[in-house]
C-alpha positions in Angstrom: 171.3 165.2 253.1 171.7 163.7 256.3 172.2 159.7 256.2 170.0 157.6 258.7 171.4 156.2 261.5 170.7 152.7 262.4 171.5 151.6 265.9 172.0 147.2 266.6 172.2 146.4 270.4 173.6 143.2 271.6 171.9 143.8 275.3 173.8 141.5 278.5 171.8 140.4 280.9 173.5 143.0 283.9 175.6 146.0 283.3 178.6 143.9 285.2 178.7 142.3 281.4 179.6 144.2 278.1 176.6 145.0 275.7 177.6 145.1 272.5 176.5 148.5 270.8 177.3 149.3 266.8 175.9 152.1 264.5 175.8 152.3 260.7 175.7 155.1 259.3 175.5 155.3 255.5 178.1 152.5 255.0 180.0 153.8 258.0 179.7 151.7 261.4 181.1 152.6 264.8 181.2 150.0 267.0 182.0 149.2 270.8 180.9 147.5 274.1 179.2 149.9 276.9 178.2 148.2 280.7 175.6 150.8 281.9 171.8 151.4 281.2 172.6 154.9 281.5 175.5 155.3 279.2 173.5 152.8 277.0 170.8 155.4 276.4 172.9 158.4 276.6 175.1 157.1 273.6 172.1 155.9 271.8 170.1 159.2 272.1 172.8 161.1 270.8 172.3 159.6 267.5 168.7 160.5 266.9 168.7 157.0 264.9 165.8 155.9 262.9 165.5 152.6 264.5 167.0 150.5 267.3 167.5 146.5 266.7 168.4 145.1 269.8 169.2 141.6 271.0 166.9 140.7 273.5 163.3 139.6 274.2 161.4 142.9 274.8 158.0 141.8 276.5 157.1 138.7 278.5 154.9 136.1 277.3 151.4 136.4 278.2 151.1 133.1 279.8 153.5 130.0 279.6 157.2 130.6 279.3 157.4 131.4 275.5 155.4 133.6 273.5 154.2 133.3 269.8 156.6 134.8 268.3 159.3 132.3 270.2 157.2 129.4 268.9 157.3 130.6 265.6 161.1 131.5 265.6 161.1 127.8 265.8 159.0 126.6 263.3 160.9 128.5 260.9 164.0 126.7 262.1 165.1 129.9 264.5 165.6 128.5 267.8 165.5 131.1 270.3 165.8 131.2 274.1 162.4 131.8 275.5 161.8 134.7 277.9 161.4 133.1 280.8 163.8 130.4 280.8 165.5 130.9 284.1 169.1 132.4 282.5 166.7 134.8 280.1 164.5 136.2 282.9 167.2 139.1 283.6 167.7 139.8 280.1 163.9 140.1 279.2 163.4 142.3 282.6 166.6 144.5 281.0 165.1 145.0 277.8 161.6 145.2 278.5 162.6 148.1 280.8 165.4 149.8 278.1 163.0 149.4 275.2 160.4 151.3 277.3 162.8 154.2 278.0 163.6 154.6 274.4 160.1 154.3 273.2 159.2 157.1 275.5 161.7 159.1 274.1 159.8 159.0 271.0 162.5 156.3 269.2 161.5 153.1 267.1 162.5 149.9 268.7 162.7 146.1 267.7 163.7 142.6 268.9 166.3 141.2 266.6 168.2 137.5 267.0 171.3 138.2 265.3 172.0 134.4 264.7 168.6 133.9 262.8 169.8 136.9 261.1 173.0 135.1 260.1 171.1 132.0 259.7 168.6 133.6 257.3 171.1 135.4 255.1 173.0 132.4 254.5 176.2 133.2 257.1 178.3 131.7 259.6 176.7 131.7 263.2 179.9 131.6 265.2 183.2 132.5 263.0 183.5 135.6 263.7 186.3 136.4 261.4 184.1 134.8 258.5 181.1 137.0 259.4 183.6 140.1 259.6 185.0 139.4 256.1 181.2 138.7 254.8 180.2 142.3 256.5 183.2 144.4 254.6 182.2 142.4 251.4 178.4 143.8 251.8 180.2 147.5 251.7 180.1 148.4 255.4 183.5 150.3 256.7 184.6 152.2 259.2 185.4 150.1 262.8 185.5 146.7 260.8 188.1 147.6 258.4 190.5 149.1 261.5 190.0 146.6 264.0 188.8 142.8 264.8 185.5 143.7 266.5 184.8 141.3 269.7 181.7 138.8 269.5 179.1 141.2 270.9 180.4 143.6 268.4 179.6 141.3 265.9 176.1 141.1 267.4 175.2 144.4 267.7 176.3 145.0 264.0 174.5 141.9 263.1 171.4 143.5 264.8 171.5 147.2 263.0 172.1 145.3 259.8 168.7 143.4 260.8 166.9 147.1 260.8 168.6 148.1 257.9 167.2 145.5 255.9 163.5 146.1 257.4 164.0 149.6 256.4 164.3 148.3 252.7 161.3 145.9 253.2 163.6 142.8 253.3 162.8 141.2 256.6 159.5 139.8 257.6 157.9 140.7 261.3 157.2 136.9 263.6 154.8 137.0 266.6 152.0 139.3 267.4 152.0 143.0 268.4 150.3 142.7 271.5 152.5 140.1 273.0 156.1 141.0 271.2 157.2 140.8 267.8 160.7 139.8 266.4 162.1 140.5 263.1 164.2 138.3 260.7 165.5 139.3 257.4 163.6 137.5 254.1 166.4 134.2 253.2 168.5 135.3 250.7 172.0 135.0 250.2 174.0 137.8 251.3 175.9 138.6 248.7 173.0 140.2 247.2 173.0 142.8 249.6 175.2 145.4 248.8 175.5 148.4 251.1 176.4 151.6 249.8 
């Protein structure tokens, strides 16, 4: 039987910046950084995944500069840039515009924070050797047992690991449909999660 693919996108806010772009596959992940819209949905079609986390407000607020799911990210101690803060505005526009590309293609799509991800499951933020040691410990392979994978790497395998555990039912959905949801795994330490 074929095993799901899971794609995690660490989006830039322009293609003249790398986006961080990791599958996992089974245990396996592939990971690397890609510039272009177009190569960015090329690559990710390919893969006919199951679901796409990426990292990146998807819709705009409906009035204000922060929607409810941004103010509940922070009540459950998840800052998060809002939308339309003025170095966010080209990021939002970017992945309101990829997420609607993908969704016509028929794929699943949701907004991950891969550092309330880290936060949540009880890992480091920022040491991104720590948080590459934490990820071979959980049982993924492939790229991160071969290489040091850069920052938005990290990210975008931060963010597939996000959908993985909504796919097991482990992550709870903040905000409301209409306006733009975001997903964060269920705290738990993460050395219960053993992928296989």
């Amino acid at each position: 039987m074929k095993r799901k693919v899971i794609i995690g996108i660490d989006l830039a806010g322009s293609e003249s910046k790398p986006t961080g772009w990791a599958k996992i596959e089974g245990c396996i992940v592939n990971a690397c950084e890609i510039y272009e819209n177009s190569d960015i949905i090329r690559k990710t079609l390919e893969e006919k995944p199951v679901l796409i986390a990426i990292d990146a407000p998807l819709s705009f607020p409906k009035s204000g500069i922060m929607r409810k799911a941004d103010r509940e990210m922070f009540k459950l101690g998840y800052p998060v840039f809002p939308p339309l803060f003025k170095s966010m505005k080209n990021l939002t526009k970017r992945g309101t515009e990829l997420t609607r590309t993908l969704r016509d293609k028929g794929l699943k799509v949701i907004e991950v924070h891969p550092a309330s991800t880290r936060k949540a499951l009880g890992i480091p933020t920022k040491d991104w050797q720590k948080i590459q040691a934490i990820f071979l410990h959980i049982g993924l392979k492939g790229d991160l047992k071969k290489r040091t994978l850069t920052p938005h790497e990290i990210d975008a395998v931060t963010a597939a690991l996000t959908a993985y555990l909504k796919l097991k039912s482990q992550t709870i959905t903040v905000g409301e449909e209409k306006e733009g949801t975001i997903v964060v795994p269920i705290k738990q330490d993460w050395r219960q999660i053993k992928i296989e």
